[in-house]
C-alpha positions in Angstrom: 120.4 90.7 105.6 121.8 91.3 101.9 121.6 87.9 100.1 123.0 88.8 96.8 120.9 87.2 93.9 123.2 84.8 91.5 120.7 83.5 89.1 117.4 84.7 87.9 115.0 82.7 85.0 112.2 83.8 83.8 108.8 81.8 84.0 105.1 82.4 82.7 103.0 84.6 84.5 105.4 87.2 85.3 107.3 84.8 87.8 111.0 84.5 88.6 113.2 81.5 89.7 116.1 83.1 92.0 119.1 81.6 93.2 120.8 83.4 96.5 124.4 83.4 97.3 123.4 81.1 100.2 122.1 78.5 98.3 118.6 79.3 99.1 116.2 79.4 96.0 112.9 79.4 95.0 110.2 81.4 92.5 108.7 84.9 93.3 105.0 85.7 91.1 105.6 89.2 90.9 102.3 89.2 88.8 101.0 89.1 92.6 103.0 92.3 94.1 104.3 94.2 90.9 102.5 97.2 90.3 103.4 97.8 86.2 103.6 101.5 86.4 106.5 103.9 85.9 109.8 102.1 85.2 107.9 99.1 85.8 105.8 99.3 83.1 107.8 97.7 80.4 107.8 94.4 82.3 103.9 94.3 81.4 105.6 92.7 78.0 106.4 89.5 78.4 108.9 89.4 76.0 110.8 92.4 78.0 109.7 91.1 81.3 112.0 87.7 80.1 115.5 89.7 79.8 115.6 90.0 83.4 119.1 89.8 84.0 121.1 89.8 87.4 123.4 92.5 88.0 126.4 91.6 90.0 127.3 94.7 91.3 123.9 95.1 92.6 123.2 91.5 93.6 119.6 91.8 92.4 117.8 91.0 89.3 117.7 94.2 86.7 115.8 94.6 83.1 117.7 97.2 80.0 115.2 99.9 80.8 116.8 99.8 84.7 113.9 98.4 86.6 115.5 96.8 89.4 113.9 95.1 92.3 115.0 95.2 96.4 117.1 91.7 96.6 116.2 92.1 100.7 112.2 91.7 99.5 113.1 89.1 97.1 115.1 86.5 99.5 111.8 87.1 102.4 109.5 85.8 99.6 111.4 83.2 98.4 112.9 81.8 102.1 109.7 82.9 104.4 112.4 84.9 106.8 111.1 88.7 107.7 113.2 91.4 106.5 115.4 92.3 109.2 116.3 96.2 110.3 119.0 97.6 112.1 117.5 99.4 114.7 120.4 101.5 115.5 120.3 102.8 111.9 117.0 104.8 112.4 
């Protein structure tokens, strides 16, 4: 699938508006399926959670301390379509 991410905003409540290359778009509450440990930690502050950025080499959205997320995840939540596997890679 691989739906690059273009824009990414920052809402209350640990929640992200995403824009896809496709034009599909639409807010994630990560508060809902973000565990904050590890790397993730950091984005327990929501003054560092809000310099997500979007990374256009990696097409997904990325904070300084390199916390990034899978776009792949991302786009199912926002558009409702399952993630899709090539078979014939496994």
């Amino acid at each position: 699938m691989l739906k690059d991410i273009i824009a990414a905003r920052p809402l209350d409540n640990y929640r992200l508006h995403l824009r896809f290359e496709d034009g599909a778009e639409g807010t994630v509450d990560l508060a809902q399926t973000l565990r904050f440990r590890g790397v993730f930690e950091p984005l327990r502050d929501p003054a560092f959670f809000a310099q997500v950025r979007v990374d256009p080499e990696l097409g997904t959205v990325t904070w300084p301390n390199g916390a990034d997320l899978d776009p792949d995840v991302l786009y199912a939540e926002v558009t409702g379509e399952p993630i899709a596997f090539d078979e014939t890679a496994v």
